[in-house]
C-alpha positions in Angstrom: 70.8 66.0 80.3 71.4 62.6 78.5 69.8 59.7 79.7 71.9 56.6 81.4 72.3 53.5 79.4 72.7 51.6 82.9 70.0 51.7 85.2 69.6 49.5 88.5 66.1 47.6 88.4 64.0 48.9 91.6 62.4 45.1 92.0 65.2 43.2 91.1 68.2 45.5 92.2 69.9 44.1 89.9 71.8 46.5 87.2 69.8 46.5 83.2 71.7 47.6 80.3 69.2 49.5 77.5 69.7 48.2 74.5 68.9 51.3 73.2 71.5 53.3 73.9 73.8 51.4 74.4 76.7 51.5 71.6 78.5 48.2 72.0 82.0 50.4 72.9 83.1 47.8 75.0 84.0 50.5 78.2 81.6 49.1 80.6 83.2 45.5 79.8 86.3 46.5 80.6 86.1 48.3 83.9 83.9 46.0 85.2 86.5 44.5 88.3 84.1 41.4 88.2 83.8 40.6 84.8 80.3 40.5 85.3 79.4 42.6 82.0 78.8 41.2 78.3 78.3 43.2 75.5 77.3 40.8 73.0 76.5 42.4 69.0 74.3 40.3 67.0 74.5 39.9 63.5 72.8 42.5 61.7 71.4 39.8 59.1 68.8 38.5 61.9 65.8 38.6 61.2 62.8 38.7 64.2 64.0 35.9 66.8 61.3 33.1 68.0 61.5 33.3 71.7 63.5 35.9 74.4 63.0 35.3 77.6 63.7 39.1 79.0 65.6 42.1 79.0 69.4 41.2 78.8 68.5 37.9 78.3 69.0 34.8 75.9 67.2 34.7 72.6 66.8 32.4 69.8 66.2 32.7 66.1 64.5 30.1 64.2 63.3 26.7 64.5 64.2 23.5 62.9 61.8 21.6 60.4 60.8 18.7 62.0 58.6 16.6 59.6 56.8 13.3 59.3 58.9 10.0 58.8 62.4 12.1 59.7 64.8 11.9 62.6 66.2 15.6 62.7 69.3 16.0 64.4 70.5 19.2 66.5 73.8 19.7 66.6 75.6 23.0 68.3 77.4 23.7 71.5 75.5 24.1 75.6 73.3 26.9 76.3 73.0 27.6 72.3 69.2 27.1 72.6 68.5 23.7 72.4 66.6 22.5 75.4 64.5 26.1 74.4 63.9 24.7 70.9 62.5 21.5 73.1 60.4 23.4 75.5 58.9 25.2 72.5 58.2 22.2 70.1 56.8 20.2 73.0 54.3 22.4 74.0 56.1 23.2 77.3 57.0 27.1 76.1 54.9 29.2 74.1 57.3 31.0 71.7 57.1 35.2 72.4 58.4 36.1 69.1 60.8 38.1 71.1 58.2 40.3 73.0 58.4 38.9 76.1 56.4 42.1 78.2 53.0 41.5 75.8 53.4 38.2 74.5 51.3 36.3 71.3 48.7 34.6 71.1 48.6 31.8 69.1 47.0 33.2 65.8 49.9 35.7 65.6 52.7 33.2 66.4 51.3 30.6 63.6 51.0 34.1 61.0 54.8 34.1 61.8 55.4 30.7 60.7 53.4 31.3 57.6 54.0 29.7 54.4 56.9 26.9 56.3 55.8 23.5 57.9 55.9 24.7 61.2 52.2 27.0 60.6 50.7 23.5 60.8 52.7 22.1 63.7 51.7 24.9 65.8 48.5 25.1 64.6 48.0 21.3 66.0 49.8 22.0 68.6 47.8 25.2 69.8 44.2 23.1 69.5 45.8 20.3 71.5 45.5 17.9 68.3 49.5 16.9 68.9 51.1 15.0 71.1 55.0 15.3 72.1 56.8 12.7 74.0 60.2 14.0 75.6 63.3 12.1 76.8 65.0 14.4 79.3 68.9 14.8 79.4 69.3 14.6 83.2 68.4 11.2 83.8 69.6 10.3 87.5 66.7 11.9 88.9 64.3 9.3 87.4 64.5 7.2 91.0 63.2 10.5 92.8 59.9 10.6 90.6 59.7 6.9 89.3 59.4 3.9 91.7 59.0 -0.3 91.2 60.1 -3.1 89.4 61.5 -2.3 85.4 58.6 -4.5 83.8 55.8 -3.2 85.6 56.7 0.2 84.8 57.3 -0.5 81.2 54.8 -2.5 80.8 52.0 0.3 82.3 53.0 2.6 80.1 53.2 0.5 76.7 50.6 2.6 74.8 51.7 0.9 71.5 52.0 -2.8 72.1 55.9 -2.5 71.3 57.3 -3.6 74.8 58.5 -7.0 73.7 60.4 -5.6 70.5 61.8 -3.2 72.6 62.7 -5.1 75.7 65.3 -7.5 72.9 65.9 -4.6 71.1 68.0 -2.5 74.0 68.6 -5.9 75.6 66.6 -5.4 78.8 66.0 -8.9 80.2 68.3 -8.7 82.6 67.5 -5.8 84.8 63.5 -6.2 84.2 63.2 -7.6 87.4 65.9 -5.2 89.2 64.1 -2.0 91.2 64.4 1.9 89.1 66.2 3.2 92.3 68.8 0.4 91.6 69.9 0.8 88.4 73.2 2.0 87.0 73.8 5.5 84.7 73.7 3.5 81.4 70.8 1.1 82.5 68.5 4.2 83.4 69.4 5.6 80.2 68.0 2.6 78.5 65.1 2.6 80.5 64.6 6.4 79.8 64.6 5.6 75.9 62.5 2.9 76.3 59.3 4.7 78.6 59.6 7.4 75.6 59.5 4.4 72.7 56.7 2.8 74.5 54.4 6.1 74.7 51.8 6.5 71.2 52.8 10.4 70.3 53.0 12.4 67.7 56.4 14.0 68.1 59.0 12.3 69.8 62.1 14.3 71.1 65.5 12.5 72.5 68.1 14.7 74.4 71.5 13.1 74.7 70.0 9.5 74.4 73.6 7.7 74.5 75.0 9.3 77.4 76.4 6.6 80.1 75.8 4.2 76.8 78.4 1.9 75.8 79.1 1.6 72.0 76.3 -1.6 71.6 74.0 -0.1 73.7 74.3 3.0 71.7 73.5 0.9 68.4 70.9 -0.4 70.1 69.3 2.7 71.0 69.7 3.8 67.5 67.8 1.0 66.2 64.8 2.0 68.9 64.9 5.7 68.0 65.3 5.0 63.9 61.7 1.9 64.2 59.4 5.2 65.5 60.9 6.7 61.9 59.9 4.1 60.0 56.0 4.3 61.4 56.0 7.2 60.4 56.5 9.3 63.3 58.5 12.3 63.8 61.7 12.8 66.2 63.8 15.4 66.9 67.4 14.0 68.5 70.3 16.2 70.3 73.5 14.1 70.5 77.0 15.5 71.1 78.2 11.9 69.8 79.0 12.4 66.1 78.9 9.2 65.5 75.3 8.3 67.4 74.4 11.6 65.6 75.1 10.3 62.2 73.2 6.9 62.7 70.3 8.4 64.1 69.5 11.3 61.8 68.0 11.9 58.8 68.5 15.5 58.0 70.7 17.5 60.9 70.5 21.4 61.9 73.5 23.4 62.7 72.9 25.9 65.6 75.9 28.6 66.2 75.5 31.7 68.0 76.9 32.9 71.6 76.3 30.6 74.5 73.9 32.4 77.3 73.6 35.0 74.6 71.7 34.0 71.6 71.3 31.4 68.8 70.7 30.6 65.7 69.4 27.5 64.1 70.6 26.7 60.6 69.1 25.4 57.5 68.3 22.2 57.6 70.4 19.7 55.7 71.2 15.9 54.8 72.9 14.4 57.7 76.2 13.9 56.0 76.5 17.4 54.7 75.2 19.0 57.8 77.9 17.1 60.3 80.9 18.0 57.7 79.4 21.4 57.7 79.6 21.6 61.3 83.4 19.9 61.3 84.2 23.2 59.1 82.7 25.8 60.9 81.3 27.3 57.5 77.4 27.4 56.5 78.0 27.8 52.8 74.3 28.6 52.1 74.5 31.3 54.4 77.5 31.9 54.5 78.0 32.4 58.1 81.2 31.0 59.3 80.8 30.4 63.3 84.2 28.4 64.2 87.8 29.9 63.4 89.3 26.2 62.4 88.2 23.5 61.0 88.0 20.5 62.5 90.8 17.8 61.6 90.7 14.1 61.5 94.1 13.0 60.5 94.5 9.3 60.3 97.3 7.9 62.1 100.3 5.1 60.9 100.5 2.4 63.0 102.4 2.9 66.1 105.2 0.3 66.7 104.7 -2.1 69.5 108.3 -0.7 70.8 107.6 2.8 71.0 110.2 4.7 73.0 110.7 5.1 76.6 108.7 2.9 79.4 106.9 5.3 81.9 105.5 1.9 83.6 104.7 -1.9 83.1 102.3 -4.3 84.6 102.3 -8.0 85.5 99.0 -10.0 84.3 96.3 -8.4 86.9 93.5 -10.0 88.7 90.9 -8.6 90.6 87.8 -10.6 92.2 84.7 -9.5 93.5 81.5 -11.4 94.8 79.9 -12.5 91.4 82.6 -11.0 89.3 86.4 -10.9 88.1 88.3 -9.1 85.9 91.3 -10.0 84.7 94.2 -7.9 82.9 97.0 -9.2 80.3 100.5 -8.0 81.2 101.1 -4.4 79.8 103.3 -1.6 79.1 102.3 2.3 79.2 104.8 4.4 76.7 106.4 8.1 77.9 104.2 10.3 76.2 101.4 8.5 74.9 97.7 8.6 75.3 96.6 4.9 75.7 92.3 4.5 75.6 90.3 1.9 76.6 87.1 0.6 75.3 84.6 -1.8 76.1 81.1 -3.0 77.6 79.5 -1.4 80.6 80.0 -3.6 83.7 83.2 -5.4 82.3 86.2 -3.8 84.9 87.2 -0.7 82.7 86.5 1.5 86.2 87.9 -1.3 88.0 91.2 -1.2 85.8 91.7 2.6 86.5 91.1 2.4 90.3 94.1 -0.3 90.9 96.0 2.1 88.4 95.1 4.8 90.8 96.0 2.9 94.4 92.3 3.3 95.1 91.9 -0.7 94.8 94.6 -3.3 94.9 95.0 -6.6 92.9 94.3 -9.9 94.2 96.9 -11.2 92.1 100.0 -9.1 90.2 101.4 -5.9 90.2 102.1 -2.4 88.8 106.2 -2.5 88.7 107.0 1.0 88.9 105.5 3.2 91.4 103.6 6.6 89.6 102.3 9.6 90.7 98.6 9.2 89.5 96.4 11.9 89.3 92.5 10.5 88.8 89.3 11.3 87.4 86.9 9.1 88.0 83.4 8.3 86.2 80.7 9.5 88.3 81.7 12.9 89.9 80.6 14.7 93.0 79.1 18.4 93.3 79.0 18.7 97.5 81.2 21.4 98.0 80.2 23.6 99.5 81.3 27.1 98.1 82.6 28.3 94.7 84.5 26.9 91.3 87.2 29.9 92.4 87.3 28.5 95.9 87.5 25.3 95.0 90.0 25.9 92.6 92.0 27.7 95.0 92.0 24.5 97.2 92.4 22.2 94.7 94.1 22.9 91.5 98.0 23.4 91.2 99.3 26.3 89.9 96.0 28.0 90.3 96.6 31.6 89.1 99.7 31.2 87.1 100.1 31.8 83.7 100.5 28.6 83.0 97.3 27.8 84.7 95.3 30.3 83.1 96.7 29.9 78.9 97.0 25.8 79.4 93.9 24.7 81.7 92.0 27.9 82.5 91.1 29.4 79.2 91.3 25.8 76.8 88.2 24.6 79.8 86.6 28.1 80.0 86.2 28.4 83.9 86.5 32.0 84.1 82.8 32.2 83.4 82.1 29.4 86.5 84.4 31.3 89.2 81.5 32.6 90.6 79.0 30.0 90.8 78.7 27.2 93.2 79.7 24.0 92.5 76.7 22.2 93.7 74.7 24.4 91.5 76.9 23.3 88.0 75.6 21.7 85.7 77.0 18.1 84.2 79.0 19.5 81.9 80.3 22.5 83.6 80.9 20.2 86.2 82.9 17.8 84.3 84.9 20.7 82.9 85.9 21.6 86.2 87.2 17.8 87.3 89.3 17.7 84.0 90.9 20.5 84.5 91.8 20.4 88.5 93.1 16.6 87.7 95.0 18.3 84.5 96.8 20.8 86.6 98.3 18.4 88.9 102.3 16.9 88.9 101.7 13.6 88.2 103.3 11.0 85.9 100.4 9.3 84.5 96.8 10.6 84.4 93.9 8.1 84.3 90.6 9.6 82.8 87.4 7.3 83.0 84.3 9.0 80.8 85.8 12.6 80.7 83.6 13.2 77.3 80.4 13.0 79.5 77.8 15.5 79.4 81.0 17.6 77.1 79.3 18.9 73.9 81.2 18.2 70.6 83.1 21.5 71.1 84.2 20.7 74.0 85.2 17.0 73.4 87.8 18.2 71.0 89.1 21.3 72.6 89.4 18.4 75.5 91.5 16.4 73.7 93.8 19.1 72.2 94.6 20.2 76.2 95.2 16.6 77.3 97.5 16.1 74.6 99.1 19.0 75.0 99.3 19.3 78.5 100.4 15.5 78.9 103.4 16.1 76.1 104.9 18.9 77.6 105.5 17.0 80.8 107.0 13.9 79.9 104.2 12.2 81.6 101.6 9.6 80.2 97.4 9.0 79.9 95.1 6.4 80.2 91.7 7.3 78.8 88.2 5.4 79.5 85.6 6.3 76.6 82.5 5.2 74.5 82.8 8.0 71.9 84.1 6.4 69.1 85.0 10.0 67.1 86.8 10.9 70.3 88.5 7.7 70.9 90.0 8.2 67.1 91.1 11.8 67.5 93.0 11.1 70.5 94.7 7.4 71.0 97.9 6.6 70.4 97.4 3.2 71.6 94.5 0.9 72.7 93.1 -1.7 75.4 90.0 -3.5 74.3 87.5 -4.9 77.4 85.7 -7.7 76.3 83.8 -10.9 78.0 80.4 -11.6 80.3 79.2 -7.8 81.5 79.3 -8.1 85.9 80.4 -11.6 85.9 83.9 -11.8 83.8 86.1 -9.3 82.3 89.6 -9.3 80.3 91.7 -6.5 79.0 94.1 -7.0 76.3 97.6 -5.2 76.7 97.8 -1.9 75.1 98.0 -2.3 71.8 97.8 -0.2 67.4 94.5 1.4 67.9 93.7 -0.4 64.2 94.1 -3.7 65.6 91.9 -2.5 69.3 89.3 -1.1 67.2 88.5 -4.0 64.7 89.0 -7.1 67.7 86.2 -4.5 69.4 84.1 -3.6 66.5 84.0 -7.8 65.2 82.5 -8.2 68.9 80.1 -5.5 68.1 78.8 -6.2 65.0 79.4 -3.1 63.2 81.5 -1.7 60.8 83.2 2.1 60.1 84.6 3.9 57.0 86.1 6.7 56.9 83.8 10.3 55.1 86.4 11.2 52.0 85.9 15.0 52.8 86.7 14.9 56.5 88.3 12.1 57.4 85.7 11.7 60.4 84.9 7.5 60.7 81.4 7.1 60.0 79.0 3.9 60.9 77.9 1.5 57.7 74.6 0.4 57.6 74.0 -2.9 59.0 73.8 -5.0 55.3 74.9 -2.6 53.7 77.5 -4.1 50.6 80.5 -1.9 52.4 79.4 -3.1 55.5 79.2 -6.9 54.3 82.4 -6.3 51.9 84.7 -5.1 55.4 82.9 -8.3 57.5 84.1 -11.0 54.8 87.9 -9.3 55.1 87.9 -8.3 58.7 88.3 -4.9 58.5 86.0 -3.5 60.9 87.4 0.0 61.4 87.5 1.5 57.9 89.4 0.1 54.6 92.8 1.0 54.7 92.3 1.9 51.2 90.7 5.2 52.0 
């Protein structure tokens, strides 16, 4: 009598398939009613993986260099292994070299790293002789665990004499005297960055550092992040911003694999070539290709100030609040088109969508035509209290349908979240699930404010492919709120720049050629993009560097239109 390839744990009572025996047919997958089962084949060129956490469960091959005087970046979709690679190099997880029932000890793990820079990492790292700092991704929970003033945190933990440089670096003054429990998304961010600047380490690792940044902020960051490369130091950064990525890093890894399943971290290689690698879903040196399509950045013509039919039009828009106003130049929104909006933290951009949406009326002026909205806002709420299919049931039109499942469903991937709880998603899954429910709705114009947070690159893009889509096919119209330059480009039609004193005065421009938005925004900046000859992907110049001095003199901000 054979023996049975699925077994039901007597501890857990939870069902284990042996990997053994089992023959990847695919049967069990299939008549599974729940879709619970995953048969996942690995590629037979894998060598021994670094780390498996158990039986069925998620493991990773490889590590990336990290090295001296480099920011590395990591670049790859969620649950590919990244926040394991973290764990790992921080001293947090001691790597198994996949034998997670009798694990290493140290001698053998540094053996397995023989011969590659990462022998002497972990052999510092095993005698306690290295120090890692960490910046965590989740940062809303730094009130829970942190309390007092800005300064007098900032300043008890300034092991390296840096605080003033990096108070005027990320512009801090402000909010130094303003309590942690107090502070906004972006403004704990800054503060996270900073407590990790300030710390004397050997390591330093940064995961998602610009999220809830604006675009400055996020240049300011970079300059923090990029001063502990010039000491000397080495950092390790995971950014989904392509943009932020390429400004940070020095050399960049690629990690592909399955999600939940396993991954793989790639060769490392020079920032540039790395990202475009990435962008075509091809590893040449490997030649590994882990993405169907490439990538496209196709740049636009103009769009005509008179474009087609008017979904809706606006009168000049005021709005006052104690301490601050924002005010909005008259304005048309186009059947049709995907309209963005860019600007500063704090200067109305959330404001603007809520009077779009009837959640907040102006003080002065008015929206002429009367929409169906259908709203997503910034900050996003995980209280309810059952699961994504229950919720979905409740809340998203068409739920079920064809329709539903080939244009929202499968694009957003929540076939694998019907099951869990929505107060147990994480950010990302989480904002998945918002996009999509306010996607499926009838509505004539859909208002968007962040939707690329927490969304690795992947998901950005596959993002903006269903919002176009979806917003084309019926006749209706978008208004988009964003800081990710990369996605702003891949998916505007048309532009509204936000500009003035951040929480005391705000203006909006009408909608208006994305060229034109992008350079009156970039000038107020201070930087300058071109455009990468092989991809087409806008890329930032160095500050003083001759293209980036040569587009200042001519006022071409956004790239040359030469290129």
């Amino acid at each position: 009598m054979g023996e049975d390839t699925i077994t039901v744990n007597e501890k857990t009572k939870k069902p284990v398939i042996s990997e053994e025996l089992c023959s990847g047919c695919g049967i069990c997958t299939n008549r599974c009613p729940f879709n619970a089962i995953s048969i996942i084949n690995l590629p037979e060129a894998l060598e021994d993986p670094v780390h498996r956490y158990g039986e069925n469960m998620f493991e990773l091959f490889g590590l990336p260099v990290i090295s001296q005087g480099d920011v590395v970046g990591l670049i790859g979709p969620n649950g590919i292994g990244k926040s394991t690679i973290s764990r790992i190099l921080s001293g947090e997880l001691k790597p198994n070299l996949g034998d997670y029932e009798n694990p290493p000890g140290w001698d053998e793990i540094t053996r397995f790293f023989r011969g590659s820079q990462l022998q002497e990492y972990f052999k510092k790292l095993s005698a306690g002789k290295l120090k890692a700092v960490h910046k965590p991704q989740i940062i809303d929970l730094i009130p829970e665990y942190v309390k007092g003033k800005v300064y007098e945190l900032l300043s008890r933990i300034d092991e390296r004499g840096k605080l003033d440089f990096i108070i005027e670096t990320l512009e801090l003054q402000p909010i130094l005297k303003r309590d942690i429990k107090n502070l906004s998304g972006g403004e704990l961010q800054s503060i996270a960055i900073a407590a990790a600047a300030l710390r004397d380490a050997d390591f330093y690792y940064f995961d998602e550092p610009t999220s809830w940044l604006d675009v400055k902020q996020r240049l300011n960051a970079v300059k923090v992040i990029r001063s502990l490369q010039e000491e000397g130091k080495a950092v390790m950064v995971i950014e989904h911003d392509l943009a932020a990525l390429d400004a940070l890093s020095d050399y960049v890894h690629v990690l592909y694999g399955k999600p939940g399943a396993y991954g793989v971290v790639s060769k490392r290689r020079g920032v540039r070539v790395g990202i475009n690698a990435y962008i075509k879903g091809f590893l040449r040196e490997e030649n590994v290709r882990f993405r169907k399509g490439e990538i496209q950045f196709k740049i636009k013509p103009p769009t005509p100030e008179e474009e087609g039919e008017t979904l809706t039009e606006y009168t000049k828009l005021t709005k006052k609040y104690k301490g601050f106003q924002l005010n909005v130049e008259e304005g048309k929104v186009y059947l049709k088109e995907i309209v963005t909006a860019f600007g500063p933290n704090g200067i109305g951009k959330t404001t603007f969508a809520k009077i779009l949406a009837g959640e907040e009326k102006p003080d002065n002026g008015k929206i002429k035509k009367k929409l169906k909205v259908a709203y997503k806002p910034q900050y996003l709420k995980s209280n309810f209290k059952g699961t994504v299919r229950e919720f979905l049931h409740l809340n998203a039109q068409g739920y079920g349908t064809k329709i539903f499942k080939s244009e929202i469903a499968r694009p957003f991937s929540l076939e694998e979240l019907e099951d869990k709880k929505v107060e147990e998603l994480s950010g990302g899954e989480l904002q998945r699930l918002s996009i999509a429910t306010t996607l499926s709705m009838e509505a004539d114009l859909y208002v968007f404010d962040e939707p690329t947070a927490f969304l690795d690159v992947e998901q950005r893009l596959m993002t903006a492919k269903a919002m176009r889509k979806i917003i084309e096919g019926r006749d209706s119209s978008a208004i988009i709120i964003d800081h990710d330059i990369i996605f702003l480009d891949y998916i505007s039609d048309r532009a509204m720049v936000f500009y003035g004193m951040p929480g005391i005065e705000g203006y909006a421009t009408s909608p208006t050629e994305l060229r034109r938005a992008m350079n009156k925004f970039l000038s107020q900046v201070g930087i300058t993009f071109r455009r990468d000859k092989e991809t087409r992907r806008p890329r930032v110049n160095k500050i003083n560097s001759f293209l980036d001095r040569k587009q200042k003199e001519i006022g071409e901000y956004y790239y040359l239109k030469i290129e």
